[in-house]
N, C-alpha and C positions, 0 to 999 in steps of 0.2 A: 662343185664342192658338196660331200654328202651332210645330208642334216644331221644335224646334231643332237641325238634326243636325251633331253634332260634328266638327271637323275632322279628314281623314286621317293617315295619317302623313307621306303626299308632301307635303299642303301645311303643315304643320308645320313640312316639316325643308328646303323647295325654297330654297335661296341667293337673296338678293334680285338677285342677278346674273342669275341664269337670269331669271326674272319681270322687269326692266328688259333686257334682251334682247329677249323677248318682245313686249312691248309697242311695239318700235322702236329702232333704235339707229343714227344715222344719223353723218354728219361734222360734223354739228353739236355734236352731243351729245357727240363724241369731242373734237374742239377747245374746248368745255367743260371738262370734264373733265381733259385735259393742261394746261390751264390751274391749277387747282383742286390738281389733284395737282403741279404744281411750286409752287405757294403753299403746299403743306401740307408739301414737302417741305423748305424752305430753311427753316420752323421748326422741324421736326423732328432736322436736321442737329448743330446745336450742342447742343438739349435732349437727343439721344438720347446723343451722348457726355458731357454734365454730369451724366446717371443715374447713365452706367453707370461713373466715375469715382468715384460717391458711393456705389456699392453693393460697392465695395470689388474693382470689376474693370477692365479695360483698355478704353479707350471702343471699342475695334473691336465689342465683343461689344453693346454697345449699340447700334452699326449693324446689326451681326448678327440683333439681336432688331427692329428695325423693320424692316429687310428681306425676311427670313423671314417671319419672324412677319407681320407688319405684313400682309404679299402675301393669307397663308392666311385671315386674317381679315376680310379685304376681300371675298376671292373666291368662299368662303363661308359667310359670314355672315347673318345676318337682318336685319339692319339696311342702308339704300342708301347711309349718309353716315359707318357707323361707320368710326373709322381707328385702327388698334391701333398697338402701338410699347409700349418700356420704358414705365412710370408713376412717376412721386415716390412714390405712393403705399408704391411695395413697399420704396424703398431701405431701411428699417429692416429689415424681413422678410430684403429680399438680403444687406445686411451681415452678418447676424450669423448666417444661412446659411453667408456663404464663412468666414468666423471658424471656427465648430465644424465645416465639413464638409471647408473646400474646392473647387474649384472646380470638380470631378468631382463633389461632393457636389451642387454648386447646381443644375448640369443634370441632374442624375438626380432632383432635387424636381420642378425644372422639367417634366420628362417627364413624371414621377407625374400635377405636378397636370394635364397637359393631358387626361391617360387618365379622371383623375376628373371634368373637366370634360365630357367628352364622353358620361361616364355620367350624367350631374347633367342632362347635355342633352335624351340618346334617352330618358330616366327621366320626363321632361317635368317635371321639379324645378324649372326657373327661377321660375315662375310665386310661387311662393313664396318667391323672395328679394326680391320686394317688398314681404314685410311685415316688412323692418330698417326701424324705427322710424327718423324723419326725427333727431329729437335726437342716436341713437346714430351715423348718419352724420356729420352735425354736430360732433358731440364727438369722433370718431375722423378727421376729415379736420382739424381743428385742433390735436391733437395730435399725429402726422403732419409739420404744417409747421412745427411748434415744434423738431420731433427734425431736420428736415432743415435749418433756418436755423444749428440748433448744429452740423449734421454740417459747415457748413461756414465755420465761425468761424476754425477754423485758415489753411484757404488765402485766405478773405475779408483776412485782417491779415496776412497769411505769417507766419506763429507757427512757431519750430524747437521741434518733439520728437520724440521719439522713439517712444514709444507715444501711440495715442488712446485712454483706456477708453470703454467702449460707453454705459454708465449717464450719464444726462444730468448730474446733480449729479457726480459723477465726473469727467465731460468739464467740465465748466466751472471745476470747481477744477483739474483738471492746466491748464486752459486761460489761467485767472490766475496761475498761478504760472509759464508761460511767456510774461507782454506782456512782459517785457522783450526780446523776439525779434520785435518785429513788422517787418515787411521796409516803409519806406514806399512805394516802387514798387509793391507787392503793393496796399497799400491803393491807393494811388490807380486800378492799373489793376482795380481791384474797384469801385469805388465811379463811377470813369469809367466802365465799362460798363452799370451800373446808370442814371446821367447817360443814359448815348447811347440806353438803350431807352425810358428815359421822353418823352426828349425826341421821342425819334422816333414813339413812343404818339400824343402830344399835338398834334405840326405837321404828321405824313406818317404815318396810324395805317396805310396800306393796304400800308407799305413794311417789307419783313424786319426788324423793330427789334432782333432777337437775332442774326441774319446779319450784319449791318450792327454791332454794337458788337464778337463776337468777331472780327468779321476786321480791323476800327482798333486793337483790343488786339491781337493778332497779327501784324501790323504793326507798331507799336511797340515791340511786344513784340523783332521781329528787326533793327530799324530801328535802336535805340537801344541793343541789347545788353542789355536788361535784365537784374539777377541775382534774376529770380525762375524757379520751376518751372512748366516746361512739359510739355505731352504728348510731346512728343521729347525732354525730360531725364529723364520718370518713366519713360516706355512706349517709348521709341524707336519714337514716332510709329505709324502704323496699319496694316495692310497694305493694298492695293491691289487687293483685290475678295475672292470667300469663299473659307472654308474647304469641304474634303471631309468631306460630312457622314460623322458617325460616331455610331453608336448607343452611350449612356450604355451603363457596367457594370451588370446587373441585379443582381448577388449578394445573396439575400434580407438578409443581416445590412446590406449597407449600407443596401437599400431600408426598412428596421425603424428604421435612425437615421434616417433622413430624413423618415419618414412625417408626421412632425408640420409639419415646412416646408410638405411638399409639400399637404397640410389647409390649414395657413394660406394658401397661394398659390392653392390653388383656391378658398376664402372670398371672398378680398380681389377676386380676379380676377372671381370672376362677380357681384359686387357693383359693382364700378367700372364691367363693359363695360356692363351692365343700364343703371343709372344714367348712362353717355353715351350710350346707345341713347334714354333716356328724354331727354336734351336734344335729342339731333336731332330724336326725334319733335316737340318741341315747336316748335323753329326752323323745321319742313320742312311740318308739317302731318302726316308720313307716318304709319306706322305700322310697328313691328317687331316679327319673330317671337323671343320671349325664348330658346326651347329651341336652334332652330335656329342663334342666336346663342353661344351657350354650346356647343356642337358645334365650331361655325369658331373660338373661343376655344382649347377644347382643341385642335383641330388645330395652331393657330397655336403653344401654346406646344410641345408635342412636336416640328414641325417647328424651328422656334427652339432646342430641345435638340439637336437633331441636327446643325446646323450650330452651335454652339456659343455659342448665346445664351441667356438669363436670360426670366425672366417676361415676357409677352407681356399687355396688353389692350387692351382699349375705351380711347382719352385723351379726356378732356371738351375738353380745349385745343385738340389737335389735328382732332379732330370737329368742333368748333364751327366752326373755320377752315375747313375744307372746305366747309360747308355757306354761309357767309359767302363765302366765293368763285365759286359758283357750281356744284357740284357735280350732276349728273345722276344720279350714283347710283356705284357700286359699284367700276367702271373708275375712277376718279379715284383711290382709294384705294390701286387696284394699280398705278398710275403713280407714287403715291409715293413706294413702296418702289423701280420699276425706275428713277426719279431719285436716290434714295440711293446706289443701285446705280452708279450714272455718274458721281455724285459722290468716288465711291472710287475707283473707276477711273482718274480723271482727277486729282482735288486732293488724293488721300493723304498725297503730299507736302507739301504746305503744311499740313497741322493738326501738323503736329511742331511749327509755332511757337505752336500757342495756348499759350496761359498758364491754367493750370490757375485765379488767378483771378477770369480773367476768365468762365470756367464755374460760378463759386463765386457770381460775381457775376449769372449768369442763374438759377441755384438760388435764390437768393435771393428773387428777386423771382417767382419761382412760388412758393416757401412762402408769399409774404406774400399772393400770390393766393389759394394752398390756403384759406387760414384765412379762411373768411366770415365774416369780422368782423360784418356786419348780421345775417347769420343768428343767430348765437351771442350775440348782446347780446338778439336779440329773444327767443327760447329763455328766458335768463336770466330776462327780465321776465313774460314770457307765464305763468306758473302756477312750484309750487313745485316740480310731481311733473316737468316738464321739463325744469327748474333741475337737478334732484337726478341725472336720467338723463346731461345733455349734460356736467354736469361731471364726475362719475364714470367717462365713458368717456373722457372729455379727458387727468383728471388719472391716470388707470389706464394709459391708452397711453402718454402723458410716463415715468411712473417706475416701471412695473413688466412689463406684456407688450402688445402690440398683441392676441394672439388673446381675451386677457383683459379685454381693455378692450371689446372686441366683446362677447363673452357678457356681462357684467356688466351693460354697457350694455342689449342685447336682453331681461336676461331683466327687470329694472328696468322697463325700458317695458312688456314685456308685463305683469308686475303692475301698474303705474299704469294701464292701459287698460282691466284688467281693474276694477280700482276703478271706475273711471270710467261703465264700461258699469252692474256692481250699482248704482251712486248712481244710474240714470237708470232704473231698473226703477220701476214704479209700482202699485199695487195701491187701485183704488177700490172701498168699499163702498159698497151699501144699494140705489146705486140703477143701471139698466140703461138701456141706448138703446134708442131709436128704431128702427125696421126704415129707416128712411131715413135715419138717421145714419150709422145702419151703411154705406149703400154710397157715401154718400159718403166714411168712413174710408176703405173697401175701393177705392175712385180714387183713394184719395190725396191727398184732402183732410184741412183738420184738423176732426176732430171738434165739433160743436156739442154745449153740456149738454145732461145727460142730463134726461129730461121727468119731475119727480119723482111725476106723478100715475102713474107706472105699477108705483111703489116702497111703494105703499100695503097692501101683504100682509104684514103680519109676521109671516108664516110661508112667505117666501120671502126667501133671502139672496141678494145678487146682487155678486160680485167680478168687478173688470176687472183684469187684469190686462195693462201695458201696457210694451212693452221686451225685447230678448234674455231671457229666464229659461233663466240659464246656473248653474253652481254656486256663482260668488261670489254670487249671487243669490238662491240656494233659500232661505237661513236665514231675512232680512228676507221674503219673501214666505210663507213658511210662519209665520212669527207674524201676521203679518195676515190670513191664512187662519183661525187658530185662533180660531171664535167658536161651538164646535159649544156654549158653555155656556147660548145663546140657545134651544139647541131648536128650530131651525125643522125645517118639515116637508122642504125642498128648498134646496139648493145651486143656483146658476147660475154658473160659470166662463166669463167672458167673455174667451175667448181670441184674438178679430179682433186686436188690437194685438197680438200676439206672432210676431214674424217667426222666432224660432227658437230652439231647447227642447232642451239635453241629457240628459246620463242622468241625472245628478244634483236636476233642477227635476224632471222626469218622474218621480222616488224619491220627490220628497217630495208630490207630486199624489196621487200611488198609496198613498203613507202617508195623505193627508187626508182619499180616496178610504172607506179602510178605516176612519178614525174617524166619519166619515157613516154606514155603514152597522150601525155599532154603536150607533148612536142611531137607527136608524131612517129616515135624511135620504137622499131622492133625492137621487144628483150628476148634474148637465146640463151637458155644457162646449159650449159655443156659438161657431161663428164659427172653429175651429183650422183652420189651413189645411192640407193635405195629408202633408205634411211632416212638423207639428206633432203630430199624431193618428197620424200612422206610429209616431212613438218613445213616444206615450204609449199606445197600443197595444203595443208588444215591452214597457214594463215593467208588461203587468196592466192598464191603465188602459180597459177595454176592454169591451163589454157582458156580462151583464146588470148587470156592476157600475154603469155610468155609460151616460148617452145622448147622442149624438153629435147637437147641432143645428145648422144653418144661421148663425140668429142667436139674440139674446136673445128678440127676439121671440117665435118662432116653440118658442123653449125654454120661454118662461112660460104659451104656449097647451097647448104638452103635459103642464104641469105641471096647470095648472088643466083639463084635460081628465076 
């Protein structure tokens, strides 16, 4: 087998920009792409100020962040179709950020987490944020669109109060003790907008259906004097291109308050972009660099701090559109930031008339996207220990913390996997394979029985051991081990089926090891593959104690030799 030499650090961290570059980049490719990039921009438009109004800040700063941000993580990134911008995902996270800190406080996490993301990157860490358990996604992206449907039950109904509390039972009891205030214009232009996107889904899917219902509410909204709130009755409307960036305040005490935001933003964030990295690959065929990607993340949200915007990542929605559109790669993405751009420039003026519910009413209908209903019912049905993980991190996110609902969730799965793996360990006695069995296992074939005329020595014991032999595992395979009350002359450890052996299985080898030799009994372990024999060698397992053979074969001819 030739070796495999590892990737550098150039091609690791090279932006998928540079590499489609490279490969050609013609006027074709660019008229693509501007295409692509205004399709991804005109959904981006209304969703970026419905975040950034839900995270408890002024929708500019939501343009802010797809601008900036959006640019950085386009240009480079490791992904060709990723397109970054605010997420739903975070508005919980954001809210209750500007709550305890501030607004100085949010972009100062914001900056943290891009510095840690960018650590997380050149550290080569991403690789292992793909092992969040699929349930614990599932459970945390559903509770998520539970907390962001309530965030916007007020302006959905136009409810007058005064305070929101943050805790969902909390919000829903302040929230029934103010229907008496519900505005019906509000509903309707919520529920109307909800109407125009579906419709527009269902007869003209390829046409802006979220572009297209806020600017009919917006519309009507100025047409007919509505008395509901608007972006120009909360925010007095947007401004008309960016701020001068300005670097957050570092002062250690604030950055010690914030640290914990700024952890959970860097969490959520290299798990969303990853995870939309991982649909494009799917839709494109292509393929992306994780670290590399997590790099252009942290860049993005830092710069995004600096021009005064909120969390920045990877959007599944957004992404997915780009690539549905026809996207070439990387340019498209920063087209759709320099159309957001021109969009401010030019229309500032007109989003003073949206109607804040009719942004309530496109949150909406992303939460109800959020929440993969088929995923989550099949979860449910599929086994208990998945049951147990998806709703523990559902109902953990809903009513007590999102960073908690993630670890509870994670560490849940990894015990239930780990169960999983010891139930699948195997431990056969008496009797040994074939020399031609063996290398058909060794291709990767499944095993044929074992030939029991070769098990005829009873004073040869012969164990296969077959599966990870990890530490949830040692216990059960060490009683099946324990037959030294037979007295045989020799042990044979059939270790071909074991692709891979901690400290803890190796402890208890080397304990079996040492009660063989107190009786007398040769130990033979047969068939370990390189690896495996590494670590039961570092704990003692190693000659003249034990003999290292080929196969079983070749282990029972040097026994009987």
């Amino acid at each position: 087998m030739p070796h495999r030499v590892a990737p550098s650090f150039t091609e690791l961290f090279t932006p998928k920009l540079v590499t489609v570059l490279r490969e050609g980049y013609g006027l074709g490719h660019l008229r693509a792409d501007a295409i692509a990039g205004l399709t991804v921009a005109i959904v981006a438009l209304p969703l970026s100020m419905a975040i950034a109004i839900a995270c408890g800040v002024s929708p500019d700063r939501g343009l802010y962040t797809a601008i900036v941000g959006g640019f950085m993580v386009s240009a480079l990134g490791g992904s060709r179709f990723q397109v970054g911008g605010p997420a739903g995902a975070f508005i919980v996270l954001v809210l209750a950020t500007v709550t305890l800190h501030g607004i100085d406080g949010l972009i100062l996490a914001t900056f943290l987490s891009g510095m840690m993301l960018m650590v997380v990157g050149f550290l080569r860490l991403g690789t292992f944020i793909k092992y969040i358990p699929f349930p614990v996604t599932i459970g945390f992206t559903a509770g998520i669109a539970v907390i962001i449907f309530a965030s916007q039950m007020r302006e959905l109904f136009g409810l007058t109060m005064q305070s929101e509390p943050g805790e969902l039972v909390h919000k829903l009891q302040a929230l029934w003790a103010v229907r008496h205030t519900i505005t019906p214009q509000a509903v309707a232009v919520s529920f109307g907008t909800i109407a125009v996107i579906l419709a527009v889904r269902r007869f003209a899917p390829h046409w802006p259906g979220m572009l297209i219902a806020v600017a009919l509410a917006a519309g009507a909204s100025g047409l007919l004097d509505l008395p509901i709130a608007t972006i120009g009755s909360k925010f007095g409307g947007i401004p008309n291109g960016l701020p001068m960036p300005v670097l957050p305040s570092l002062s250690v005490d604030k950055i010690m308050a914030v640290m914990p935001a700024a952890l959970s933003f860097a969490l959520l964030g290299g798990i969303e972009s990853l995870l939309s990295a991982v649909v494009a690959d799917n839709m494109s065929g292509r393929r992306h660099r994780s670290n590399c990607e997590l790099v252009a993340q942290g860049v993005g949200n830092m710069a995004s701090a600096v021009f005064g915007g909120f969390c920045v990542t990877g959007t599944i929605a957004r992404t997915a559109t780009n690539v549905r559109a026809g996207s070439r790669g990387p340019v498209s993405g920063m087209l759709h930031s320099i159309f957001l751009l021109l969009f401010m420039l030019v229309a500032a003026p007109l989003a003073a008339y949206i109607p804040l519910a009719a942004l309530a009413g496109v949150l909406a209908l992303v939460s109800w996207n959020m929440f993969e209903k088929r995923e989550f019912a099949a979860l449910i049905r599929a086994s208990w220990g998945d049951a147990v993980v998806v709703l523990s991190t559902f109902l953990l996110v809903i009513f007590r913390d999102l960073t908690e609902g993630i670890l509870v969730g994670f560490g849940l799965g990894t015990l239930l996997f780990l169960h999983r793996m010891a139930q699948a360990v195997e431990v056969q006695t008496g009797v040994p394979m074939m020399a031609e069995d063996q290398a058909d296992h060794v291709a990767g074939e499944l095993p044929v029985p074992y030939d029991p005329s070769m098990a005829s020595d009873p004073d040869i014991v012969v164990h296969r051991i077959s599966g990870a032999f990890f530490f949830g595992s040692a216990a059960n395979v060490a009683i099946a081990l324990d037959h030294l009350a037979e007295r045989p002359k020799a042990f044979v450890l059939d270790f071909s089926a074991v692709p891979l052996l901690d400290s803890t299985a190796a402890s208890t080898i080397e304990s079996f090891v040492r009660k063989a030799e107190r009786r007398h009994a040769a130990v033979h372990i047969a068939g370990a593959i390189p690896g495996v024999q590494r670590v039961l060698e570092s704990h003692g397992v190693r000659a003249p104690h034990v003999a290292y053979e080929s196969s079983v074969a070749e282990a029972l001819r040097s026994i009987k030799q």
